[in-house]
mmJSON file of the N, C-alpha and C atoms, coordinates in Angstrom:
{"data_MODEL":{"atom_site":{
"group_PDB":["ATOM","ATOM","ATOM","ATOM","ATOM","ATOM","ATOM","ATOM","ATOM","ATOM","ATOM","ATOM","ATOM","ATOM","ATOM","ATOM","ATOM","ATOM","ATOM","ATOM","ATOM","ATOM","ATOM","ATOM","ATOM","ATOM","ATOM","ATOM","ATOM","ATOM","ATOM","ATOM","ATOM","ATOM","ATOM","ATOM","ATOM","ATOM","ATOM","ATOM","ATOM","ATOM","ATOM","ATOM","ATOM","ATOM","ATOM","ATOM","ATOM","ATOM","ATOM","ATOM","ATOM","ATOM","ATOM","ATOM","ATOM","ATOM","ATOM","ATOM","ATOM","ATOM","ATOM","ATOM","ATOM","ATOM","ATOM","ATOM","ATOM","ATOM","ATOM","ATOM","ATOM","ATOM","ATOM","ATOM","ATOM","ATOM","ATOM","ATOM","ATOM","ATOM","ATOM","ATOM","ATOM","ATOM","ATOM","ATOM","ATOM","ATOM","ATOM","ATOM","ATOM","ATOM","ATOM","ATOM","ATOM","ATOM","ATOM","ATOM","ATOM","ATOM","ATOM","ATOM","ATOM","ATOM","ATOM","ATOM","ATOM","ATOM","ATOM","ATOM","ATOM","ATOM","ATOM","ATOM","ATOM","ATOM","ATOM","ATOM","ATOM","ATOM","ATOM","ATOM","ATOM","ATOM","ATOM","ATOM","ATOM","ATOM","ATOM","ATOM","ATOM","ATOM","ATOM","ATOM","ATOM","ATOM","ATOM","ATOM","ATOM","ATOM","ATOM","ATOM","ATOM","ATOM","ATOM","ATOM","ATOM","ATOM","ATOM","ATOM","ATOM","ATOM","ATOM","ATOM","ATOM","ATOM","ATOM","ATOM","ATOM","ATOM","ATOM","ATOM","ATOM","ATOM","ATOM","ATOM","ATOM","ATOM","ATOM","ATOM","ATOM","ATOM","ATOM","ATOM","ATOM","ATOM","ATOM","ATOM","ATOM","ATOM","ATOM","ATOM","ATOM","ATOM","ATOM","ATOM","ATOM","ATOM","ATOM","ATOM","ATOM","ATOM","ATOM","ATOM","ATOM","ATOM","ATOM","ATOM","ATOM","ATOM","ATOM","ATOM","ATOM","ATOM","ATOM","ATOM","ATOM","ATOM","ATOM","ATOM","ATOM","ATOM","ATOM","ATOM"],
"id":[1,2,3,4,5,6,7,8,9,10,11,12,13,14,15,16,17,18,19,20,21,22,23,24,25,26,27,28,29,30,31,32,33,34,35,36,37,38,39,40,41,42,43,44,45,46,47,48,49,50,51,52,53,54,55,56,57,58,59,60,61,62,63,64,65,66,67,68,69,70,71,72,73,74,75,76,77,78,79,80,81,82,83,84,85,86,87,88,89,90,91,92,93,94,95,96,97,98,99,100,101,102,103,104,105,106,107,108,109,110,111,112,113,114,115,116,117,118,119,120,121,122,123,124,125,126,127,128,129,130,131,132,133,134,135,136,137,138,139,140,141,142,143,144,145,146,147,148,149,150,151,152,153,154,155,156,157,158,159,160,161,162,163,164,165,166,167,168,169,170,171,172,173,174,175,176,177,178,179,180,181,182,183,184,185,186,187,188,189,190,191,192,193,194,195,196,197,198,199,200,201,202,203,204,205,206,207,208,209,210,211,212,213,214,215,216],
"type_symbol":["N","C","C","N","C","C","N","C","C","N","C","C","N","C","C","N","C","C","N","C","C","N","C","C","N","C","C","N","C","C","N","C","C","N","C","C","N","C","C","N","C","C","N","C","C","N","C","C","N","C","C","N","C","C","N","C","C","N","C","C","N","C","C","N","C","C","N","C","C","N","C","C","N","C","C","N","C","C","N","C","C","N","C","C","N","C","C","N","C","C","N","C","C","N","C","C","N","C","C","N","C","C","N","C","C","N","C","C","N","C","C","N","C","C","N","C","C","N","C","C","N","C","C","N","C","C","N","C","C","N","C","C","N","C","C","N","C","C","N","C","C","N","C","C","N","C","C","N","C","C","N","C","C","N","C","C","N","C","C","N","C","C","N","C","C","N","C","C","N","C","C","N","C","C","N","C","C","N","C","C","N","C","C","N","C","C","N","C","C","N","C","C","N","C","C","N","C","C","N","C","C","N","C","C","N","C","C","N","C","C","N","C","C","N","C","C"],
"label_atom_id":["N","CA","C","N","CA","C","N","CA","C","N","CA","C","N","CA","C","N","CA","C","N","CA","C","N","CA","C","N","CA","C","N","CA","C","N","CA","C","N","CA","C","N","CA","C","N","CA","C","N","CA","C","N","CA","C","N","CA","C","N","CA","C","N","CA","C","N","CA","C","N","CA","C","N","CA","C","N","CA","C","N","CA","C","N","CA","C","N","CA","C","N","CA","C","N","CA","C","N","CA","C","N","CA","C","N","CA","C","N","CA","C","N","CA","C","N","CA","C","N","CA","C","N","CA","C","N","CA","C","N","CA","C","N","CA","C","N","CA","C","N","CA","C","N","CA","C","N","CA","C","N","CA","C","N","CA","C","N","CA","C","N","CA","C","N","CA","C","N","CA","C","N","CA","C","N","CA","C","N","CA","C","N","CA","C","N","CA","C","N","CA","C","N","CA","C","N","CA","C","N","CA","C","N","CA","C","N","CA","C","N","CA","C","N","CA","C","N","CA","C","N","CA","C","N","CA","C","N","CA","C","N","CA","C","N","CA","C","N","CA","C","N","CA","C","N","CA","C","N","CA","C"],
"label_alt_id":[null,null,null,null,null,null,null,null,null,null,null,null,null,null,null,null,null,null,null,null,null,null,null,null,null,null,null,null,null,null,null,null,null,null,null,null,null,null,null,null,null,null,null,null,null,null,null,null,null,null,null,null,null,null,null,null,null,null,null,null,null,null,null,null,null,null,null,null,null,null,null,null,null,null,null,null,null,null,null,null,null,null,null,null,null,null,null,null,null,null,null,null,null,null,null,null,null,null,null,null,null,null,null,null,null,null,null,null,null,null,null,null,null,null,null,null,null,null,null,null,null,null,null,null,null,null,null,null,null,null,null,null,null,null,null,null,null,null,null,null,null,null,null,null,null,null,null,null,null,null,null,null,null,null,null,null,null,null,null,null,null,null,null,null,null,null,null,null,null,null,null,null,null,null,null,null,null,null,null,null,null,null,null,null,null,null,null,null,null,null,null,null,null,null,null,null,null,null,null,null,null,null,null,null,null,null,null,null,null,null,null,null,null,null,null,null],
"label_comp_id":["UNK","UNK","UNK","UNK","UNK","UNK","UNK","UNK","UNK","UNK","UNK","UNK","UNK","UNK","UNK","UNK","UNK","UNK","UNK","UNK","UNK","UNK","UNK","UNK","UNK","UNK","UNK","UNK","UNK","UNK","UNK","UNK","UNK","UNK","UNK","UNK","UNK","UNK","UNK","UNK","UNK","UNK","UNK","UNK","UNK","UNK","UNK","UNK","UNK","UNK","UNK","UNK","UNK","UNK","UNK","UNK","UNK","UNK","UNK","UNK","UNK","UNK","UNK","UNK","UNK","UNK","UNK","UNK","UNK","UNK","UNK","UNK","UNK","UNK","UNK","UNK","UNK","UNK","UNK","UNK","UNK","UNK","UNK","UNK","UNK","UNK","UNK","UNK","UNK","UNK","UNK","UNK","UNK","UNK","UNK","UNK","UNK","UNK","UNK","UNK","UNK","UNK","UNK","UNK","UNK","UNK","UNK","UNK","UNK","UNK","UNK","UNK","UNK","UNK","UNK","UNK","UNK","UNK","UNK","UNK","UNK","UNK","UNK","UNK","UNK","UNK","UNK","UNK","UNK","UNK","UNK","UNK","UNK","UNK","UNK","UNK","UNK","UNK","UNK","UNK","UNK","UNK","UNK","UNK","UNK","UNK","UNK","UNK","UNK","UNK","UNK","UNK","UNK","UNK","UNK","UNK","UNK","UNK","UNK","UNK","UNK","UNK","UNK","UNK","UNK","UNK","UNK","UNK","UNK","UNK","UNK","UNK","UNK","UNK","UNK","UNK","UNK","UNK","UNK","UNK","UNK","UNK","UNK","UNK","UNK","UNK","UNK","UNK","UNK","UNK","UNK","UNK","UNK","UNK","UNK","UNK","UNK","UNK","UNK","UNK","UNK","UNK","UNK","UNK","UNK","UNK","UNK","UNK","UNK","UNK","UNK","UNK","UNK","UNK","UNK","UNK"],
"label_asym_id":["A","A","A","A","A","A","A","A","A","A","A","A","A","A","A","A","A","A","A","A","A","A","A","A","A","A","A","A","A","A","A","A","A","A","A","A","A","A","A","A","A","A","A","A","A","A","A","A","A","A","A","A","A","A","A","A","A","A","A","A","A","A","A","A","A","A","A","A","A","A","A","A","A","A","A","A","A","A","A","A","A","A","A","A","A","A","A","A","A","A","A","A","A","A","A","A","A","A","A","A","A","A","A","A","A","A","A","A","A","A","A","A","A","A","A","A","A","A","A","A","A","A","A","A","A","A","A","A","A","A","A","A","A","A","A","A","A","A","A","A","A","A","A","A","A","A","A","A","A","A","A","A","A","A","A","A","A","A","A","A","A","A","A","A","A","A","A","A","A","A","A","A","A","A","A","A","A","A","A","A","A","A","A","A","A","A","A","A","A","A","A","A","A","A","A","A","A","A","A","A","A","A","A","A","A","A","A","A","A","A","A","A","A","A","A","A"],
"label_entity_id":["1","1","1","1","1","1","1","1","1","1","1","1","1","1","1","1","1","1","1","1","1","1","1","1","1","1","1","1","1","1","1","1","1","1","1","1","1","1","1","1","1","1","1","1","1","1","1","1","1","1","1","1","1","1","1","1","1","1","1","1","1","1","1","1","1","1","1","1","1","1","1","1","1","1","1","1","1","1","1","1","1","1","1","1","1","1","1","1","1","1","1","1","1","1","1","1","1","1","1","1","1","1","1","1","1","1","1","1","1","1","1","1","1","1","1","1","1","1","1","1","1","1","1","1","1","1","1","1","1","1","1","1","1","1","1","1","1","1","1","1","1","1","1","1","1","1","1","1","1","1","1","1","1","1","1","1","1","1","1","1","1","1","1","1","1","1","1","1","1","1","1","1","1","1","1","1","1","1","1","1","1","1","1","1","1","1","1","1","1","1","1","1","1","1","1","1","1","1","1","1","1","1","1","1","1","1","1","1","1","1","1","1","1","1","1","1"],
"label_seq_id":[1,1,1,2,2,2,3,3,3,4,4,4,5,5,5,6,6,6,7,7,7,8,8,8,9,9,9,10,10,10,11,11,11,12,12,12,13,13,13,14,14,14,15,15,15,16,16,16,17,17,17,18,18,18,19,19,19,20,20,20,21,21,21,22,22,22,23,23,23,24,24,24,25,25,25,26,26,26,27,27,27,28,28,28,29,29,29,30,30,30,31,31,31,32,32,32,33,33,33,34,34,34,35,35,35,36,36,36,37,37,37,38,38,38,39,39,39,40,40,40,41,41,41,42,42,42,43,43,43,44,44,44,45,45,45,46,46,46,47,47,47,48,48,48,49,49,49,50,50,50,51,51,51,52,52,52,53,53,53,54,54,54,55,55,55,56,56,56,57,57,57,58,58,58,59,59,59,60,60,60,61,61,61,62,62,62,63,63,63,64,64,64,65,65,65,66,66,66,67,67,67,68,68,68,69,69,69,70,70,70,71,71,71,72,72,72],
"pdbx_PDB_ins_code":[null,null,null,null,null,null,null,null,null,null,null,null,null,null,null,null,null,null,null,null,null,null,null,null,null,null,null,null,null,null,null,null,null,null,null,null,null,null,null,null,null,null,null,null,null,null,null,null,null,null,null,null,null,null,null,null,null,null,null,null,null,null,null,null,null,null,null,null,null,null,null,null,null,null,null,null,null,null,null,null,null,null,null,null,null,null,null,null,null,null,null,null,null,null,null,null,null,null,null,null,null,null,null,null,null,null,null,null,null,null,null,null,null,null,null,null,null,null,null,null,null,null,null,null,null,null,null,null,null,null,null,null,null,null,null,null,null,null,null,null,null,null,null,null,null,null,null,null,null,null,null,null,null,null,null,null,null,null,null,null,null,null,null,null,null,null,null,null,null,null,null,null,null,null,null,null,null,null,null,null,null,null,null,null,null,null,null,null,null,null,null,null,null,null,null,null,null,null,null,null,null,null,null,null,null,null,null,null,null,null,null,null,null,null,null,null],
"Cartn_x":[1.17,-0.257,-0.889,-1.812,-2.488,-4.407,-4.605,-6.259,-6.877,-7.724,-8.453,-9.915,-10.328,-11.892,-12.57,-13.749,-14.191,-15.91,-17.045,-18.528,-18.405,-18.281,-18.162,-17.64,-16.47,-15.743,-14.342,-14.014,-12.957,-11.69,-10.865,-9.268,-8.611,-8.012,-7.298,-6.235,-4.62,-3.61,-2.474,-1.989,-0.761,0.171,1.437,2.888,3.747,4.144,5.287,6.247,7.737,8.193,9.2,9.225,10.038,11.025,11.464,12.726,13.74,14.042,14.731,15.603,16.751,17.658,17.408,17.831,17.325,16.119,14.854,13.945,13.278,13.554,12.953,13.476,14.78,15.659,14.807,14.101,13.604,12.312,11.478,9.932,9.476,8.988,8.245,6.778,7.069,5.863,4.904,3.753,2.396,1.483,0.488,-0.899,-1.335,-1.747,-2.517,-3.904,-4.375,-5.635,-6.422,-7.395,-7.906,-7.651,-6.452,-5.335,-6.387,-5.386,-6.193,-7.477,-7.757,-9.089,-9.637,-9.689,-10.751,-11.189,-10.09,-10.179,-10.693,-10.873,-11.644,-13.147,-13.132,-14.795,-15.269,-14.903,-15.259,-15.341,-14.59,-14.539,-15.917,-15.931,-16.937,-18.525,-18.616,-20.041,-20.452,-19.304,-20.199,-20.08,-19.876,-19.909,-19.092,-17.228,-16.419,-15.333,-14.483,-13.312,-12.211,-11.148,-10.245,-8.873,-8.106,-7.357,-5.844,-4.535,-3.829,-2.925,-1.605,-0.234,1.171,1.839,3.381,3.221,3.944,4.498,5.777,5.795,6.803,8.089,8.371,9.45,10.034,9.078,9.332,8.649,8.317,7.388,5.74,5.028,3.656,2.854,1.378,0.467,-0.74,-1.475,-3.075,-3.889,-4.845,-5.679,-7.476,-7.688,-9.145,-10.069,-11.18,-12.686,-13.477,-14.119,-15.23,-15.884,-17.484,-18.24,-18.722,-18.782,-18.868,-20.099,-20.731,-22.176,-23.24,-24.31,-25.182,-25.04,-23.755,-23.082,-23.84,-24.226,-24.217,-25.808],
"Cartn_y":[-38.044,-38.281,-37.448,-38.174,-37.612,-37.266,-36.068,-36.299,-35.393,-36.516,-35.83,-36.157,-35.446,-35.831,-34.853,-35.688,-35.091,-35.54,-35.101,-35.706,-36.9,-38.054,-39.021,-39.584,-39.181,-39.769,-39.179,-39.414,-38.571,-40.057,-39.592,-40.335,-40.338,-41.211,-40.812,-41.779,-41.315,-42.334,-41.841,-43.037,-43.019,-43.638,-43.457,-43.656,-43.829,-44.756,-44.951,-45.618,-45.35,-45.782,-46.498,-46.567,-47.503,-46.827,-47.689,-47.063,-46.397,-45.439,-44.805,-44.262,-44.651,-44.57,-43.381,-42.323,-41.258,-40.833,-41.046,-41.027,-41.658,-43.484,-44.249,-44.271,-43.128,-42.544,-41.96,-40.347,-39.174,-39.705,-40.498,-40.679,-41.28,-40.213,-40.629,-42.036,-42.617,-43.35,-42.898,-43.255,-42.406,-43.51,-42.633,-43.531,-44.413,-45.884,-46.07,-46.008,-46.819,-45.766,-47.457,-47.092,-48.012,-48.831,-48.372,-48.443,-48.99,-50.258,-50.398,-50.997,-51.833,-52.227,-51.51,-50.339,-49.184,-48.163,-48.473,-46.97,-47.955,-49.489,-50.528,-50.545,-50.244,-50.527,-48.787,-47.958,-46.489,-46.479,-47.061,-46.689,-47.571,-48.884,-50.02,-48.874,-49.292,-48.107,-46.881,-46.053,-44.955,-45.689,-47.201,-47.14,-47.354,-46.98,-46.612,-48.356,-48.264,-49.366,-48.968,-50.082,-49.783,-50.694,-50.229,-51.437,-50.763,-51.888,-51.254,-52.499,-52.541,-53.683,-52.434,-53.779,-53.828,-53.387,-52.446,-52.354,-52.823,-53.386,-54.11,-53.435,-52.38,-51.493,-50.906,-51.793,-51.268,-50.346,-50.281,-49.68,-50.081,-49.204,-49.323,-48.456,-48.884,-47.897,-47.853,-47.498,-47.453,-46.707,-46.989,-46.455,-46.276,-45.513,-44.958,-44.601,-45.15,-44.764,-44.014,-43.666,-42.909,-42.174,-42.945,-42.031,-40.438,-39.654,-38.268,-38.08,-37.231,-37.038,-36.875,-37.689,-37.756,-38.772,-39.284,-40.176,-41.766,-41.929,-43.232,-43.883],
"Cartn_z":[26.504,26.532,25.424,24.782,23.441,24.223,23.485,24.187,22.877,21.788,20.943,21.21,20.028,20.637,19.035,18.687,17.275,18.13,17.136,16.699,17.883,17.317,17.453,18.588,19.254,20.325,20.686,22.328,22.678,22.905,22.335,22.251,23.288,24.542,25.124,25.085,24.584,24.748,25.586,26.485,26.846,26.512,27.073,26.709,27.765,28.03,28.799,28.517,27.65,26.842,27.825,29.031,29.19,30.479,32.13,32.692,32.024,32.906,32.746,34.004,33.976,35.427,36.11,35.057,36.048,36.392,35.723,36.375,37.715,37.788,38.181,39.557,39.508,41.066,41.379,40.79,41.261,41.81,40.983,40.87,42.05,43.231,44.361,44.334,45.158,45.1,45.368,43.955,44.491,45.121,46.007,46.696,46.047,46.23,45.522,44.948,44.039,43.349,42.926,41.815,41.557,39.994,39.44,38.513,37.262,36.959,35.465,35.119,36.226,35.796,36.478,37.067,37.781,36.674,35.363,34.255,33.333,33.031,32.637,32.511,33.857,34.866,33.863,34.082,34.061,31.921,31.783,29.753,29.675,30.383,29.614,30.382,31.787,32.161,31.014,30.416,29.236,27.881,27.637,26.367,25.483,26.069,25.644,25.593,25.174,25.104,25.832,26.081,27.087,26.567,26.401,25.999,26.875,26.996,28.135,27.79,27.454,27.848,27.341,27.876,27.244,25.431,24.906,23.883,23.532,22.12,21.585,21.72,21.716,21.772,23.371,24.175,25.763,26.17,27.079,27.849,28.211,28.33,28.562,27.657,27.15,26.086,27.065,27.039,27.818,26.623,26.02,25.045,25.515,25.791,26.149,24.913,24.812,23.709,24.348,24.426,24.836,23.849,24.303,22.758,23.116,22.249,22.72,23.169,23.517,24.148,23.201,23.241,22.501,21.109,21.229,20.151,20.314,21.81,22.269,21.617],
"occupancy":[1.0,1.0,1.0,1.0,1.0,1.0,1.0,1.0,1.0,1.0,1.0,1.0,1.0,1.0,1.0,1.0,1.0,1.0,1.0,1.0,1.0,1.0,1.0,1.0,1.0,1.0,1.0,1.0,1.0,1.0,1.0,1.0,1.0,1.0,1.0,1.0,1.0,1.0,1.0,1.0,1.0,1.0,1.0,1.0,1.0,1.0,1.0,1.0,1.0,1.0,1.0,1.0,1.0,1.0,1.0,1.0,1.0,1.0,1.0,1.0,1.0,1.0,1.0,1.0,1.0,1.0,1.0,1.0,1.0,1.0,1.0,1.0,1.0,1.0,1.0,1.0,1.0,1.0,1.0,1.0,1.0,1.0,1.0,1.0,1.0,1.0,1.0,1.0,1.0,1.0,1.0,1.0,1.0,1.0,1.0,1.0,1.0,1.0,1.0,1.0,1.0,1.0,1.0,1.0,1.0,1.0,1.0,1.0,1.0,1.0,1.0,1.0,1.0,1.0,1.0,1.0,1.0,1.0,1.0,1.0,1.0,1.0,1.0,1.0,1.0,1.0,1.0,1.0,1.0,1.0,1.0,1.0,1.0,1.0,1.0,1.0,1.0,1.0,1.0,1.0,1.0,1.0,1.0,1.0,1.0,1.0,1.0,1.0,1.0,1.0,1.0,1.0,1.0,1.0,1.0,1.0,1.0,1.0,1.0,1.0,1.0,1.0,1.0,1.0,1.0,1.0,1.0,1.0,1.0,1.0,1.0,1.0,1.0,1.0,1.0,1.0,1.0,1.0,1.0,1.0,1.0,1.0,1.0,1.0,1.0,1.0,1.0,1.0,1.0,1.0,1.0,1.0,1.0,1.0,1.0,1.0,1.0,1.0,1.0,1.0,1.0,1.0,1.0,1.0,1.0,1.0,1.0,1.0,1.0,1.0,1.0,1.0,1.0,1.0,1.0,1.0],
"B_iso_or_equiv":[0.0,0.0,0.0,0.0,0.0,0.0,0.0,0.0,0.0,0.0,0.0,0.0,0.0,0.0,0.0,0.0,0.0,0.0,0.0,0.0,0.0,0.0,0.0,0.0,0.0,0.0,0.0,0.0,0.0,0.0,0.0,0.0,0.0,0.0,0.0,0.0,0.0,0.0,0.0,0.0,0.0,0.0,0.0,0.0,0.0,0.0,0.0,0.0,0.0,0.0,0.0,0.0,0.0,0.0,0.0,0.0,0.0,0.0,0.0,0.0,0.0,0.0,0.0,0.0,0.0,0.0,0.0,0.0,0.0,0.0,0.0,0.0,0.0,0.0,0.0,0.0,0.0,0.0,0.0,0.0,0.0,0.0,0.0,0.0,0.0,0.0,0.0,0.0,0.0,0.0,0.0,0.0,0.0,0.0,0.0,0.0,0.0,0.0,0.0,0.0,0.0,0.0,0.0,0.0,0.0,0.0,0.0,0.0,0.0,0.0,0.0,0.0,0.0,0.0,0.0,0.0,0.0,0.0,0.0,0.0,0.0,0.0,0.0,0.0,0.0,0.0,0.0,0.0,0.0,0.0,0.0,0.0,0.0,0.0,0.0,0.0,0.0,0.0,0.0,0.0,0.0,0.0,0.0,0.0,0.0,0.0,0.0,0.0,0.0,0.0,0.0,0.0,0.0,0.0,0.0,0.0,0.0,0.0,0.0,0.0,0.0,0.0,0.0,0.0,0.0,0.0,0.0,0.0,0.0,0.0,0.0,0.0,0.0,0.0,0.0,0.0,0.0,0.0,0.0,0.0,0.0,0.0,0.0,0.0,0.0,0.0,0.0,0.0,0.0,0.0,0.0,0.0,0.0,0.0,0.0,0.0,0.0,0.0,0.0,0.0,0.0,0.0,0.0,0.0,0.0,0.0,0.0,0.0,0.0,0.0,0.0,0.0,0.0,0.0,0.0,0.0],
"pdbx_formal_charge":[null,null,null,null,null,null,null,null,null,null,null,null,null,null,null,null,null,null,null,null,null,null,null,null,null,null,null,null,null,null,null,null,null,null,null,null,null,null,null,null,null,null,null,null,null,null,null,null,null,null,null,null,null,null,null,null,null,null,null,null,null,null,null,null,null,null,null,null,null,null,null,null,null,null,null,null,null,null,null,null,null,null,null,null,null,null,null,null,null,null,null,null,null,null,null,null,null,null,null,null,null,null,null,null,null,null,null,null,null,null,null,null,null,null,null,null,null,null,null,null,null,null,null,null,null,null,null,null,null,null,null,null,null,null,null,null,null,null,null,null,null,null,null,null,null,null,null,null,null,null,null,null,null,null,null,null,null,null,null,null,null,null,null,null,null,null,null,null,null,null,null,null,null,null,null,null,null,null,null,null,null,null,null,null,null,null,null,null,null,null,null,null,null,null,null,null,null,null,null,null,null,null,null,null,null,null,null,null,null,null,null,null,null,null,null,null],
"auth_seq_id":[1,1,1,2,2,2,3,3,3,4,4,4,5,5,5,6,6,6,7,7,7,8,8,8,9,9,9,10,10,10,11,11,11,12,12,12,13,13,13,14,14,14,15,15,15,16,16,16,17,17,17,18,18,18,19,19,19,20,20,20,21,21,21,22,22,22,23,23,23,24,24,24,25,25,25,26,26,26,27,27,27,28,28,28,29,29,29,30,30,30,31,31,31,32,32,32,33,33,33,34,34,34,35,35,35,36,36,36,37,37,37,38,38,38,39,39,39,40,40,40,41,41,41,42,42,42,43,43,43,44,44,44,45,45,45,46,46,46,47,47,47,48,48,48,49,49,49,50,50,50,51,51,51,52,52,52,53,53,53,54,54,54,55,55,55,56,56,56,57,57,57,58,58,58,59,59,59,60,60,60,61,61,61,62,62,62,63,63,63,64,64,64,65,65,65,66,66,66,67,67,67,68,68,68,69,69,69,70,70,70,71,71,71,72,72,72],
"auth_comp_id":["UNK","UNK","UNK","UNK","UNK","UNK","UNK","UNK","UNK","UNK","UNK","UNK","UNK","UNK","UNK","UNK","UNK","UNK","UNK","UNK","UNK","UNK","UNK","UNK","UNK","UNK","UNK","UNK","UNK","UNK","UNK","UNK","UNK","UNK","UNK","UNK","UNK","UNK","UNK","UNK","UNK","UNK","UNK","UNK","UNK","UNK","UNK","UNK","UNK","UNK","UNK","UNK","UNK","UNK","UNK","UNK","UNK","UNK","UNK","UNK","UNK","UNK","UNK","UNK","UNK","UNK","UNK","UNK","UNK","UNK","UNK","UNK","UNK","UNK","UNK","UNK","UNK","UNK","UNK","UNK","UNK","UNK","UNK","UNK","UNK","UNK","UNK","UNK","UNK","UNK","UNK","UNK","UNK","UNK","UNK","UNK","UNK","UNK","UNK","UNK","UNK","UNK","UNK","UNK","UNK","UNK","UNK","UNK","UNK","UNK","UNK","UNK","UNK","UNK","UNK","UNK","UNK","UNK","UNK","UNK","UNK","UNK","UNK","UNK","UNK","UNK","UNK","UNK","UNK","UNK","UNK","UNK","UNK","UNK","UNK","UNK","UNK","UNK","UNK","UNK","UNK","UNK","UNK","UNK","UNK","UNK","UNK","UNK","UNK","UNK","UNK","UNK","UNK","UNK","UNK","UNK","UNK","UNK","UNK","UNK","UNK","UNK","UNK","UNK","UNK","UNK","UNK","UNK","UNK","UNK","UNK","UNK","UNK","UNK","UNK","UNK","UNK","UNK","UNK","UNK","UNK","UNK","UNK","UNK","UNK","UNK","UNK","UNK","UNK","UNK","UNK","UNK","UNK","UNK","UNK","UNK","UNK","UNK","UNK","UNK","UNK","UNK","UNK","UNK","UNK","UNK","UNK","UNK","UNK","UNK","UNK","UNK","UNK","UNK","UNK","UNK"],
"auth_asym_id":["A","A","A","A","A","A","A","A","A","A","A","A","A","A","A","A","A","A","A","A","A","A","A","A","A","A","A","A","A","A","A","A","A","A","A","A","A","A","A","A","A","A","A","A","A","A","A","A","A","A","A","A","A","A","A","A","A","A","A","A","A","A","A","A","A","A","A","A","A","A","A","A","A","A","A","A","A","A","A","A","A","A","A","A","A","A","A","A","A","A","A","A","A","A","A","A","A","A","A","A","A","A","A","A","A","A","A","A","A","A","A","A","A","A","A","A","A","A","A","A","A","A","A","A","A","A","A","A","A","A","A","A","A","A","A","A","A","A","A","A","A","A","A","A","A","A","A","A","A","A","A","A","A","A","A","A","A","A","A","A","A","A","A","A","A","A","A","A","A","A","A","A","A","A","A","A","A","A","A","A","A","A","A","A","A","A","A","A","A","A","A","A","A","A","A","A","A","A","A","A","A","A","A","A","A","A","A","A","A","A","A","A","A","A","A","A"],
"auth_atom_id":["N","CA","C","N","CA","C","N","CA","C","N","CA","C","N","CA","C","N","CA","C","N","CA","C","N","CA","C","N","CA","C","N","CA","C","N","CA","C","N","CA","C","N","CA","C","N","CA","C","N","CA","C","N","CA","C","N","CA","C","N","CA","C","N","CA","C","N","CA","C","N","CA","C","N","CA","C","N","CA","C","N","CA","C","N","CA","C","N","CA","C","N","CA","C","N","CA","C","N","CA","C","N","CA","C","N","CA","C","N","CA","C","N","CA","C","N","CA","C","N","CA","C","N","CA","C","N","CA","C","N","CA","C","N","CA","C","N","CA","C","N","CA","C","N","CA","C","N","CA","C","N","CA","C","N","CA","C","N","CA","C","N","CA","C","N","CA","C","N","CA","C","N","CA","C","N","CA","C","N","CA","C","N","CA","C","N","CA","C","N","CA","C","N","CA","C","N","CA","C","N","CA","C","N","CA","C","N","CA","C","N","CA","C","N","CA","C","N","CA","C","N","CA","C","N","CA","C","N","CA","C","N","CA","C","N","CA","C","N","CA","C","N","CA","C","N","CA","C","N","CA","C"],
"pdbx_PDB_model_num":[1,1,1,1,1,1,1,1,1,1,1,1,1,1,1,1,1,1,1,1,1,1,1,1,1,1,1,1,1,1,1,1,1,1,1,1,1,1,1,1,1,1,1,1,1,1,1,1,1,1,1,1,1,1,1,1,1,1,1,1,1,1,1,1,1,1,1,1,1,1,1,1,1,1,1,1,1,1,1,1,1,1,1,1,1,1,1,1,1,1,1,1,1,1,1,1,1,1,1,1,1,1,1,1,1,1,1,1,1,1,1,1,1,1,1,1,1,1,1,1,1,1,1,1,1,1,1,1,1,1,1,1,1,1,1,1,1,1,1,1,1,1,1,1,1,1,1,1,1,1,1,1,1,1,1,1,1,1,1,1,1,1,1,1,1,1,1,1,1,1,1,1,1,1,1,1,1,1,1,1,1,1,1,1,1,1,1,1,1,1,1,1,1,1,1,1,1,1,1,1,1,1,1,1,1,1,1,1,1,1,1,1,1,1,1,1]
}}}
């Protein structure tokens, strides 16, 4: 996970490059939540963009905009 942020606007990216045996053993199931179109609903309300799939190389990306304060 990347988290920048300048003037202008804060960056947020993820990465999930893909199963992995030994992980996908250990990794407890978590609660559920209000997943991707809940972090959708929340980027578009301040302003911000949302974008979220499959990457070509496997796995998952999620990319967050958000304009910085007073930017809007």
């Amino acid at each position: 996970m990347t988290v920048e942020a300048d003037a202008r606007e804060v960056r947020i990216d993820v990465v999930d490059e893909g199963p992995s045996s030994a992980r996908s053993r250990t990794t407890p199931e978590l609660p559920g939540g209000h997943g991707l179109l809940g972090m959708r609903e929340r980027a578009m309300m301040y302003g911000g963009s949302f974008e979220a799939g499959p990457r070509p190389e496997g796995g998952f990306a999620v990319s967050v905009r958000l304009p910085a304060e007073g930017s809007r």
